[in-house]
N, C-alpha and C positions, 0 to 999 in steps of 0.2 A: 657311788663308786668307792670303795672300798681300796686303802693304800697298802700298798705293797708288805710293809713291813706291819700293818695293822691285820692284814691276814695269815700272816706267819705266827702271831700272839696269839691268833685266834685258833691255829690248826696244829701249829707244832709237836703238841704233847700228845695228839691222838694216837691209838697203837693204828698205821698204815699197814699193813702186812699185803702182801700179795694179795688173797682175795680176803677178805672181814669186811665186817661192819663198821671198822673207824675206816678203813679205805675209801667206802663206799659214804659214807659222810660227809668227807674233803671233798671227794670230787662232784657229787650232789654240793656242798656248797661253794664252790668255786663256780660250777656252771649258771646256779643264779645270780652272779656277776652278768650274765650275759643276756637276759631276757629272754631264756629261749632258743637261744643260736647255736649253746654247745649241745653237740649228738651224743649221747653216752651210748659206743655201741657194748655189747655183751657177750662172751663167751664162756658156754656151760662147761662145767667139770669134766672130763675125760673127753673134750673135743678133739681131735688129732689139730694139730699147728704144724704143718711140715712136720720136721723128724720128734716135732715136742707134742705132750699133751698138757691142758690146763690141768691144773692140780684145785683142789680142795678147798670150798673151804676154811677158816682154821682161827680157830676161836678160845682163848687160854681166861677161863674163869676164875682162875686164884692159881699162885705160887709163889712158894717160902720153903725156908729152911729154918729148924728149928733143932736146939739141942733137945738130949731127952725129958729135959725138965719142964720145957714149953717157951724156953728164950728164945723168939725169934731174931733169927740171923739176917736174912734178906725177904723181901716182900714187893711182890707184886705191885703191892697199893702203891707204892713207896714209889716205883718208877717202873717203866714198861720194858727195858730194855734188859730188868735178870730174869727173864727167862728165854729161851734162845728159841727165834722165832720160827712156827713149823713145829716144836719140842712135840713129841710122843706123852702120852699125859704117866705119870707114876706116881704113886704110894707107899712109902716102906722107909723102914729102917735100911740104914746102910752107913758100912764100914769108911772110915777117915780116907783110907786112901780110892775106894770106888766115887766115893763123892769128888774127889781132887782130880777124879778123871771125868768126869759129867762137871765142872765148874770151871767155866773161859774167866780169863783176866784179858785185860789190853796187854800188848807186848811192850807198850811204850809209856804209857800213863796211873803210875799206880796209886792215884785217888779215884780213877775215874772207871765206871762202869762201859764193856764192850757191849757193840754190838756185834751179834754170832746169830746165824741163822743155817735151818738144816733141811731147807725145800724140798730137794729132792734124795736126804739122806736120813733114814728115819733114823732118831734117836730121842733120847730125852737130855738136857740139858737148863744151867740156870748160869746165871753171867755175875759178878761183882768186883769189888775192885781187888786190885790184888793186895794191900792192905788188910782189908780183911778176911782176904785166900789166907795171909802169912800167921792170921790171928788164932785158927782152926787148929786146936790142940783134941780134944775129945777123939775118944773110941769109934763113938756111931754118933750120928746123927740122924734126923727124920726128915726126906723131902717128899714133900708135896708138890704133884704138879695135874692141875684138871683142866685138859683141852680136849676137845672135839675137832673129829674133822669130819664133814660132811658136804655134800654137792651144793656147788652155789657157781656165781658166775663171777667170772674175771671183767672188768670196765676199763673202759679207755674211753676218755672223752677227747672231743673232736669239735675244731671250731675250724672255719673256712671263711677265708676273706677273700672272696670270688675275684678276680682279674678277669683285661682282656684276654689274656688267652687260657684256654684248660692245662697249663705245662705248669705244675707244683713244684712250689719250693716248700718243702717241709720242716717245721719246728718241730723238737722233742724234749720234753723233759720228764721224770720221773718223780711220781707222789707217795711211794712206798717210802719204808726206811722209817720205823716208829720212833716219838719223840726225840729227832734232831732235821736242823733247820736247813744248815749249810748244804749237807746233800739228802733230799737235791732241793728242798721246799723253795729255794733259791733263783733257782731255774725253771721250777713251776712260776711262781709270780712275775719274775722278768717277764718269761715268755708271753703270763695272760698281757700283763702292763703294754707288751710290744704289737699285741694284739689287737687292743682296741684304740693303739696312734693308729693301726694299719689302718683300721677301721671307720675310723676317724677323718682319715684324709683324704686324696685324691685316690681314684680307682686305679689301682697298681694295674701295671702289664701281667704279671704272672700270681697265679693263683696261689696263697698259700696256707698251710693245712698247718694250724698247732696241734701237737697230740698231747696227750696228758696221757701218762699210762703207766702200771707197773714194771719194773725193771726186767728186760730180758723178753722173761713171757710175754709182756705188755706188746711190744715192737714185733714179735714171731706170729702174735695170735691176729696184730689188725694188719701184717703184710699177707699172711697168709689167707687170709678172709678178701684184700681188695687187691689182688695179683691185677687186673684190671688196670688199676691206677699206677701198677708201679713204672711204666712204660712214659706214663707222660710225666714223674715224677724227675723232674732236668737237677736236683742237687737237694742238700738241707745241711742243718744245724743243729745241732745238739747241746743244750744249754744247760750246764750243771755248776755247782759251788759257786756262784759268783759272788756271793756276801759276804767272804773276809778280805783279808789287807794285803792278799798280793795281788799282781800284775794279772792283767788276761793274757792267757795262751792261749793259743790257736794249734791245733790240731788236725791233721792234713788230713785229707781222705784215700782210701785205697787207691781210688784213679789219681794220680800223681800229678798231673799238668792240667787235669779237667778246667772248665773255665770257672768253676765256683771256686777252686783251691786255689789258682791265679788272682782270680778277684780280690777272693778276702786277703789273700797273703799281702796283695799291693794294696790295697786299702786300710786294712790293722794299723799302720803304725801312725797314721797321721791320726787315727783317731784312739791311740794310747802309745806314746812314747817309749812307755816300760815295756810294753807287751814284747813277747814271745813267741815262734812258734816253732813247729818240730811235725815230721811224718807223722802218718798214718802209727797207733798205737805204740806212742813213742811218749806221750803228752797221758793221758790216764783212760783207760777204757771204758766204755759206757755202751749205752744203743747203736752207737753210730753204729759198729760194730753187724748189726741186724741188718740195716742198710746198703753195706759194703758188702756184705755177704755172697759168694758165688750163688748165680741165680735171679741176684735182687741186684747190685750194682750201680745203687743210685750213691754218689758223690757227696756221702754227707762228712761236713767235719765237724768238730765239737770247738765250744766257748767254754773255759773255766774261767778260774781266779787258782790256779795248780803252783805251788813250787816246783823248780827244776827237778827232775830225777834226782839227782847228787842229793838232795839236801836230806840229813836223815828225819825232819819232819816232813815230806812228804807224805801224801801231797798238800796237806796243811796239819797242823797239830792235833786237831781237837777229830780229826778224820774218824767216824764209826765209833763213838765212844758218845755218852753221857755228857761231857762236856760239849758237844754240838749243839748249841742252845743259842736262844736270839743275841745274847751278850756278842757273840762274836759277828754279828752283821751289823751294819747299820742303814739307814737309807741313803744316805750319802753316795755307799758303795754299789748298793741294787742298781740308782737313778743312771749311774755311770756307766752299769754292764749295760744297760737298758738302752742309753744313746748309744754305745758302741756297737750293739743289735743294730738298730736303726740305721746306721751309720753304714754296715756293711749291706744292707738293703738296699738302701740306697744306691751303694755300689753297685751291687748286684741288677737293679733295676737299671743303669747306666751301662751296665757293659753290652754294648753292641760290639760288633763289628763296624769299623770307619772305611767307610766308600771314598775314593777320590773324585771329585767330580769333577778335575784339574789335569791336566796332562803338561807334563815337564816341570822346573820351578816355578814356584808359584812366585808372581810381580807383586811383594808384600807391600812395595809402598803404596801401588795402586789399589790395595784393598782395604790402607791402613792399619795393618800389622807387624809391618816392620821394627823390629827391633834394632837399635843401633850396638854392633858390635862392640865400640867403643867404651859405650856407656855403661850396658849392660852382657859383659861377650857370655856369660853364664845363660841369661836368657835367651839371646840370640842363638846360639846353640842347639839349646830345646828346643826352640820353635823347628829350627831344620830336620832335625833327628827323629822329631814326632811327625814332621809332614810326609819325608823319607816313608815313611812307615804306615802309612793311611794308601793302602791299597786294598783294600776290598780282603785280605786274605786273612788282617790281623783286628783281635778285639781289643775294645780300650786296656784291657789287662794282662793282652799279650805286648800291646806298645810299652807298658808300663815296668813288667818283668822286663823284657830285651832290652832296655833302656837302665834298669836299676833303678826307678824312681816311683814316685809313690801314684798308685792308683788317681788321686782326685789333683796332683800335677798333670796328668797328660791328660783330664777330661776339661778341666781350665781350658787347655791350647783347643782341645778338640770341639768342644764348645763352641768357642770362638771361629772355629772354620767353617761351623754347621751355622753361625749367622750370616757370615759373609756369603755361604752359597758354596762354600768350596767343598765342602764334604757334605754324607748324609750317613744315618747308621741305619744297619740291618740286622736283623734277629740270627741272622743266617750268614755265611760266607759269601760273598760276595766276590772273588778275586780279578782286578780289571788288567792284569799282567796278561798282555794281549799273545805269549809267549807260553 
């Protein structure tokens, strides 16, 4: 088994592009991680996806800039990200200021090379830093750029940790994006690592589906191929940037009070203090997106490591640039997104709905739960307010929101009721309000 941050070493620098051959490498080597178990399904060039079709393809064999005496400028070899991915392939001399219109700098990092991609916008283009945008004095100069596009197929691998029940909860993260790490190679490894605890453990109640896929098309091509599944598909996740030094944000889903965005919302903080969260594309946009989408409307939210909107590095510094390199992860940081996955699963697998199996107050001393007011009037409180509340209509994470406390306080109390006999949990609503 192969560590998180030792396959990030290994994969990072590949050029990932939508469809190529370093894409299709990562994800061929990531699913030998798995003996077997991850499905790479496949979708051919100009296949309709709903309103999209796959694209191309797209393969860049060399590209430079060179003055006219043969100094090269920038080079392919050098790093994968000057040439703008998608680029229309070109040949020729060309004037100072045509090149300064075909040549991305970062907007914010001027040692550092952009990443600029033009999928669906054909053009030719090359990226460096702006540094040495500012250094370009000459007339003309000479770029080269040799790429092909031709039919090939789109991959999205798929791994399934089968449950009692067929009701999925779906993982996402993204393997495009050539050599950088944070987004999302990030959220790729969490996701496998959380993977195979799943797999590892006791057989969950609900089934859950990782995807590994390229960004956008990825999520459009495998919901439109399994419309089937999207029905029993009850919520997901979206896991991106989680390797640098901020806080996790949580990111709401379109359905606003679903029982996934209650869960996790009252869950998150006990198991990150810092964390954050914010509506539906309020926090940074991703696949979730595909998900939430009118037509598809499964409940997914996203997991970062994102700065707040306000901050002007948003949503972290080294964002789509050159500088997105293993230096800024460590495993330290992975290990932690990784239990706070877990952690929210767990929740997630915990939130039933609480049956009463009690009618009126419940006789605490007679059951041994009594808390003395006295001693403890803080806990003696919760105990009432969460029992109040155990009537068949509400889930551990709707007692949790209504109450303002954290998710795994009110499954403590409720827990404890389901030993004594006093309550029972249901997948379903239950309501015993005879009224």
């Amino acid at each position: 088994m192969t560590s998180m941050i030792d396959l990030i070493q290994e994969l990072w620098f590949l050029r990932r592009d939508l469809v190529s051959d370093d894409y299709d490498r990562a994800l061929s080597r990531l699913a030998g991680e798995f003996d077997g178990r991850m499905t790479i399904h496949e979708y051919t060039t100009g296949e309709p996806c709903w309103t999209w079709r796959v694209p191309e393809k797209w393969t860049c064999h060399a590209a430079y800039l060179e003055t006219l005496d043969g100094r090269r400028l920038i080079d392919l070899a050098d790093h994968p990200l000057h040439v703008v991915s998608y680029s229309l392939p070109f040949d020729g001399v060309v004037s100072r200021q045509e090149l300064l219109s075909h040549l991305h700098v970062h907007p914010r990092l001027p040692n550092a090379i952009p990443f600029v991609f033009k999928y669906y916008q054909r053009d030719w283009g090359l990226c460096a830093s702006q540094q040495l945008r500012d250094s370009l004095s000459d007339e003309t100069y000479r770029v080269v750029i040799e790429t092909t596009f031709e039919p090939g197929a789109l991959k999205v691998g798929e791994l399934v940790i089968p449950g009692e029940s067929d009701e999925a909860f779906v993982l996402v993260a993204h393997l495009c994006h050539p050599a950088m790490v944070n987004d999302d190679l990030t959220g790729v490894v969490v996701g496998l690592d959380v993977a195979r605890a799943l797999l590892a453990g006791p057989r969950p109640y609900y089934t859950y589906r990782l995807l590994i896929l390229p960004e956008t098309i990825g999520s459009v091509a495998y919901l439109s191929h399994n419309e089937s599944l999207i029905p029993r598909m009850v919520g997901g996740l979206f896991l991106e940037m989680l390797g640098n030094d901020s806080s996790h944000a949580l990111q709401g889903s379109f359905t606003l009070h679903s029982q996934p965005d209650r869960c996790f919302m009252s869950a998150l903080p006990t198991l990150d203090p810092l964390s954050y969260h914010a509506p539906y594309r309020m926090v940074i946009n991703n696949d979730e997106r595909q998900f939430n989408a009118p037509g598809v409307r499964v409940p997914m939210l996203s997991l970062s490591r994102v700065l707040r909107g306000d901050s002007p590095d948003w949503p972290y510094p080294e964002y789509h640039s050159s500088l997105d390199t293993p230096a800024i992860v460590t495993s330290e940081r992975l290990e932690a997104s990784k239990a706070v996955v877990l952690g929210l699963i767990q929740a997630w697998e915990r939130n039933q709905y609480v049956v009463n199996c009690f009618k009126g107050e419940v006789f605490c001393s007679g059951f041994g739960i009594w808390i003395d007011y006295r001693e403890n009037p803080e806990g003696h409180r919760r105990l009432f307010e969460i029992m109040e509340l155990c009537d068949g209509g509400r889930s551990v994470a709707d007692i949790a929101i209504e109450l303002d406390i954290s998710f795994q306080a009110v499954w403590e109390v409720v827990s404890l009721l389901q030993e004594k006999g006093l309550v029972e949990f249901s997948r379903t609503p239950r309501p015993t309000n005879p009224r």
